[in-house]
C-alpha positions in Angstrom: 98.6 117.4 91.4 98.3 115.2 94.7 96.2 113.3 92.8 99.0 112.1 90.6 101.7 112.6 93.2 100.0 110.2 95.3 100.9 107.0 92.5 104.7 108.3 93.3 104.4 107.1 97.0 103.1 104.0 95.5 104.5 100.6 94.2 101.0 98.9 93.2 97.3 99.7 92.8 96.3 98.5 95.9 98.5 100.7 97.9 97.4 103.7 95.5 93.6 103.0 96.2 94.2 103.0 99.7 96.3 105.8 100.1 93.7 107.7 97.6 91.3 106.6 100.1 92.7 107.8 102.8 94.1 111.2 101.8 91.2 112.3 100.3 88.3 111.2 102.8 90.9 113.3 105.5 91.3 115.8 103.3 87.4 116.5 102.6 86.8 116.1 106.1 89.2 119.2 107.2 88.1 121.2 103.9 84.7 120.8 105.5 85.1 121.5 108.9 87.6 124.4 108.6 85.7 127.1 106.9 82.9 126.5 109.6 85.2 126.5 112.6 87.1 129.5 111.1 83.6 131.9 111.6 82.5 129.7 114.7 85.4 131.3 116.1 84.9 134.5 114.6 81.7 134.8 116.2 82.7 133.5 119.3 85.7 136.4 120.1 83.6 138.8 118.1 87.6 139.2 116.6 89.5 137.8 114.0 92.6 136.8 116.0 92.0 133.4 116.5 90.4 132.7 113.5 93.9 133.9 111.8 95.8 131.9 114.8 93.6 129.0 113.5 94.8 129.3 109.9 98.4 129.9 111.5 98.4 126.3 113.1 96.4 124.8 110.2 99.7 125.9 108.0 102.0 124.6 110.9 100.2 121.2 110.1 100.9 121.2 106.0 104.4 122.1 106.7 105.0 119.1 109.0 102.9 117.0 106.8 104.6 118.1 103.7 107.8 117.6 105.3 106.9 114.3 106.4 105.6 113.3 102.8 108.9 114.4 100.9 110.9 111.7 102.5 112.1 108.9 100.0 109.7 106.0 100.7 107.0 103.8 99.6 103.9 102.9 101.6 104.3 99.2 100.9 107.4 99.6 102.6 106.3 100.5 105.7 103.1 97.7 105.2 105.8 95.6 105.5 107.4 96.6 108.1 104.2 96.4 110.3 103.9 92.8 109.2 107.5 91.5 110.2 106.4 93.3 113.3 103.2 90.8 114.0 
């Protein structure tokens, strides 16, 4: 699904290869890392609090980004912006 939804935030298939790119190199990245940081700081506290408070603040983070992403625009848009800017 965010796959495909990614082609909605898109006009052309440049800006859907790069926002592809993008999303889903960050997105491996954190699917990587998380898992180990959540028993790194298992063992580390010899607890499960802040392992939880982790995945409390990792949700905090999708909310805000999913926020952010349901707003009405188009990457290209804000591309341009950037350039009218240079």
């Amino acid at each position: 699904m965010a796959l495909t939804l990614i082609n909605l935030r898109t006009r052309s298939h440049i800006g859907s290869s790069a926002l592809s790119g993008f999303t889903q190199g960050v997105g491996y990245a954190v699917a990587c890392v998380g898992p180990f940081l959540f028993g790194v700081l298992h063992d580390a506290t010899s607890g499960w609090g802040a392992s939880f408070a982790l995945l409390g603040v990792a949700v905090l983070v999708l909310v805000t980004g999913g926020y952010q992403a349901c707003k009405p625009r188009v990457l290209e848009d804000s591309w341009h912006a950037v350039e009218s800017r240079v």
